[in-house]
C-alpha positions, 0 to 999 in steps of 0.5 A: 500500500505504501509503494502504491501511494509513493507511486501516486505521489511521484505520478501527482508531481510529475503531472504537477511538473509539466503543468508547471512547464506547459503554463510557463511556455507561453510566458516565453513565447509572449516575450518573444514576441514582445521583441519587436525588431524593424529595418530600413534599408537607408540610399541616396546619391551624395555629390553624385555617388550613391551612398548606403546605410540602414536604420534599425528600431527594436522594441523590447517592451521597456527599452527601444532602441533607434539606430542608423548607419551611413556609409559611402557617404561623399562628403567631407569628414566633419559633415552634420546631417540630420536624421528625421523620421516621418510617421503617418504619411499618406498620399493625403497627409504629409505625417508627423516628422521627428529630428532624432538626432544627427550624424557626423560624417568621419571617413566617409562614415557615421552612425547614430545609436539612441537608446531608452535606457540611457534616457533617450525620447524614442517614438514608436516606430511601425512598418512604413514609416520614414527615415530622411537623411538631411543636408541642411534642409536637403534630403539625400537618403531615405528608407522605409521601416519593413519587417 
């Protein structure tokens, strides 16, 4: 009798155990998914040669992070251009545009990196809005957020 109730027992706690293991998958699976990551492929020709770069935008529910990174951009070193994103254009509406910050030109190259979790103000970004790089005034590349 003992045997079959530490066998009932054991049986109880396995049951138990999975229980355990199949509610915490969805837990898992919610926060993958909760991990948000889009990409905007950047183009555009800088005094005549094309130039390349990309932003990125990654939601982890408590901290975002907007990044973007120009190359083979013609342009001296110490060049500042400006990064705008555009949300909410339509053929209609011209959308709402946001400086996120800008870049300094070195060795043909720059990047700019915003985070949350340092304290940077980081709207949410979703499929389609606009990414405009900017010479005084003058946009010379663009993107758009995509999966």
């Amino acid at each position: 009798m003992k045997i079959l109730r530490n066998t009932l027992m054991a049986a109880a706690l396995s049951v138990a155990a999975l229980t355990g293991l199949i509610m915490t998958a969805p837990s898992v699976a919610t926060a993958a998914a909760a991990d948000l990551r889009l990409f905007a492929p950047l183009t555009g020709l800088v005094n005549g040669v094309q130039a390349t770069g990309d932003a990125r935008f990654r939601d982890r529910t408590t901290i975002q992070d907007f990044n973007v990174n120009l190359s083979s951009v013609n342009a001296a070193n110490g060049t500042i251009l400006d990064v705008l994103l555009v949300q909410g254009k339509t053929d209609v509406l011209p959308g709402t545009t946001t400086k996120m910050g800008t870049i300094k030109l070195k060795t043909k190259r720059g990047a700019l990196d915003l985070s949350t979790a340092t304290g940077d103000n980081i709207p949410k970004v979703v499929v389609g809005d606009v990414v405009l790089i900017q010479y005084q005034g003058t946009t010379v590349m663009t993107g758009v957020f995509g999966n």
